[in-house]
Structure formats: C-alpha cells, structure tokens
N, C-alpha and C positions, 0 to 999 in steps of 0.2 A: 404495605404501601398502596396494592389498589383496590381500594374500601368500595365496595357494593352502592354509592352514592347515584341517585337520579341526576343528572345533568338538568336543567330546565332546557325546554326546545332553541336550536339553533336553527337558522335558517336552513343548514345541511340535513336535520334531523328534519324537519318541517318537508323536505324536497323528498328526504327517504320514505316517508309515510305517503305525500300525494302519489308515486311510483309505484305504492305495495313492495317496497322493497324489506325485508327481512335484517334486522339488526340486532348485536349486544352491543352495550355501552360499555367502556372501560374506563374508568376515572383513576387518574396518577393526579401526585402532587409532582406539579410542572417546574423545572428549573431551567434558568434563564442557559441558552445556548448546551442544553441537554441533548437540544434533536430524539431524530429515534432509538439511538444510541440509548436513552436514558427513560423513554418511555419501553423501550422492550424490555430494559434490564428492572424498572420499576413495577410491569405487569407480567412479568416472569415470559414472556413472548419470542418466539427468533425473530432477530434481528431482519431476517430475512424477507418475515411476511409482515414488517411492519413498513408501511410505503408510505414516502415523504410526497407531500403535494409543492411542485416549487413555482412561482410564476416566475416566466422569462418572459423575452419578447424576442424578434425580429430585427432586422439594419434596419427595418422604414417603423421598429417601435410600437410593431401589432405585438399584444399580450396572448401567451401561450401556456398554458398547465401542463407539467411534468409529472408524471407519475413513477416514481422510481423504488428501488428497496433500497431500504433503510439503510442497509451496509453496503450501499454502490454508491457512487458518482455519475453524472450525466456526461458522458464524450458532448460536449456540444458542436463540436465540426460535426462528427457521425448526426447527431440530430440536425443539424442544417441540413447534411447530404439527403438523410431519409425523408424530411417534410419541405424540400425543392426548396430551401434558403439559402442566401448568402452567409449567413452570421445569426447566429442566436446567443442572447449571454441575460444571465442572470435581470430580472429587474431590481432596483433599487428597491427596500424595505417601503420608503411612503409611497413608491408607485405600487408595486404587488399590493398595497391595502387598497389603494385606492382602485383599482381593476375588481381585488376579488373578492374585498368587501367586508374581508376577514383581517382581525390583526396577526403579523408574523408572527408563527410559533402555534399560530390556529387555523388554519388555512386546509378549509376543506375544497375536494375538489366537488362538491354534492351545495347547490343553492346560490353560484356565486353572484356578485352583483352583476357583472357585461358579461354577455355568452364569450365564452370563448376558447377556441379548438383543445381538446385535451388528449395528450400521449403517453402513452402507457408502456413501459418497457416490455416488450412481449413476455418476457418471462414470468412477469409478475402476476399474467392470465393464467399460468400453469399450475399455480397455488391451490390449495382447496380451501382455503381461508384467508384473508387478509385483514389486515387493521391498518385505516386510516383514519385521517382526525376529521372530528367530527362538526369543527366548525369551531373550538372553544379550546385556549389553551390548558393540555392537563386531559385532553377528553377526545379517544379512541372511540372508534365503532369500528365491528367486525362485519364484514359482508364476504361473498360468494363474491371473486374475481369476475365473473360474468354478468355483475350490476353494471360494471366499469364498461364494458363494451355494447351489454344490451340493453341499458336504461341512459347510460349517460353519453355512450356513441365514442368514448375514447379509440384513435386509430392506433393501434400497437407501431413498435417502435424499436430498433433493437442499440439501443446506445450506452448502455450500462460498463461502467467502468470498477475494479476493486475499489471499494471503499478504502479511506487511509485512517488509521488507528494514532 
C-alpha cells in the first residue's frame, strides 16, 4: 500500500526545505474519514507517532493548530485551561481550509496560509520519529519531534485523551 511515490511540492514541503529541515515522504492511497487510523495501518506505522494536525479556534473565533497522536483525542477544556481560554472546539471543515489553506484530510501544520499559534501535545516531543501530513491528502512526512518546537515554535500542551476505537 505505501508505494515509494514523489509527491510534487506542497506548500509544507516547500516550508520544510526553506528551514533545512530533514524529511521522508510517505505516500498511502487516502480513504475518505480513514484518519490516522488508516494511514498508520496503510504505512505499517504506530498509530502512536502518526499526529493528526487539527484546526480549532477560540469563543472570540481566533484559529488554533493542534498537534495530537493519532490514537488520542484533544480534552479541549484541559486545552482552554493550558492556553488561558474560555472555550476551544473544533473548526468547522470550510473554515479550517480557509485558515489553513489545506483541504481536510491534508492539513499540514508546516506552510499554512494565516500564521497561527500551534500546540503540541507534550508527549508527542518525546517520540524519536513522527509522521505528519505533509500538506496533500494520502501523503505523510517523517520528521524529528524537535522541528515542531524549534523551527515551527509549537508550545507543548498536555491535553491528550484515549482515543476511542
């Protein structure tokens, strides 16, 4: 399932290169509401170090990047408490494109269109490898958990819930 294929450049991959940052590509055939669920189980990967990029927002509607593993859930009270909000919840599918520039289901946290703050569940810094999406649905890039903090400034975060099967 995951065929040795070039991706053409995404804006993510384009951001990863001006940063010197260090990359594989991982190419899955993408299935609609697969999640990482189905790219880890597609590119043989734990579930664990494959982290989903999600946009939310705020109660005043500021857009926010979540950095999670793939088999967690986000507590969003705990993420309001940690980054001094009232309320955080999920954006709607056309707003998250239209903040990050990406279509849902491709949504890198590397290139987006509006800057904006990204949170990292701490634990996912602990990894020695992680795979996130690389801008393109169906298309993972592996990086070193310390791109997330020392090229892209993500503030860790510790909000992670069991994921539910």
């Amino acid at each position: 399932m995951s065929k040795s294929r070039h991706v053409s450049q995404t804006p993510a991959t384009q951001w990863l290169r001006a940063q010197g940052v260090d990359y594989t590509e991982h190419v899955y055939d993408y299935v609609d509401h697969g999640g990482t669920a189905w790219a880890s189980k597609a590119l043989g990967l734990p579930p664990h170090a494959v982290v989903k990029t999600l946009v939310m927002q705020d109660e005043l509607a500021h857009p926010l990047v979540v950095l999670m593993h793939g088999d967690c859930e986000v507590s969003t009270k705990q993420l309001a408490r940690d980054i001094g909000v009232r309320h955080v919840e999920p954006c709607k599918p056309e707003v998250a494109q239209r903040h990050s520039g990406y279509q849902v289901g491709g949504t890198s946290p590397f290139g987006l269109r509006k800057p904006m703050p990204v949170y990292v569940q701490q634990s996912v810094l602990e990894l020695d490898q992680i795979y996130v999406n690389g801008g393109r649905r169906g298309f993972l890039v592996g990086i070193r958990p310390a791109v997330l903090d020392v090229a892209l400034g993500a503030r860790p975060v510790d909000c992670a819930l069991p994921g539910e099967d």
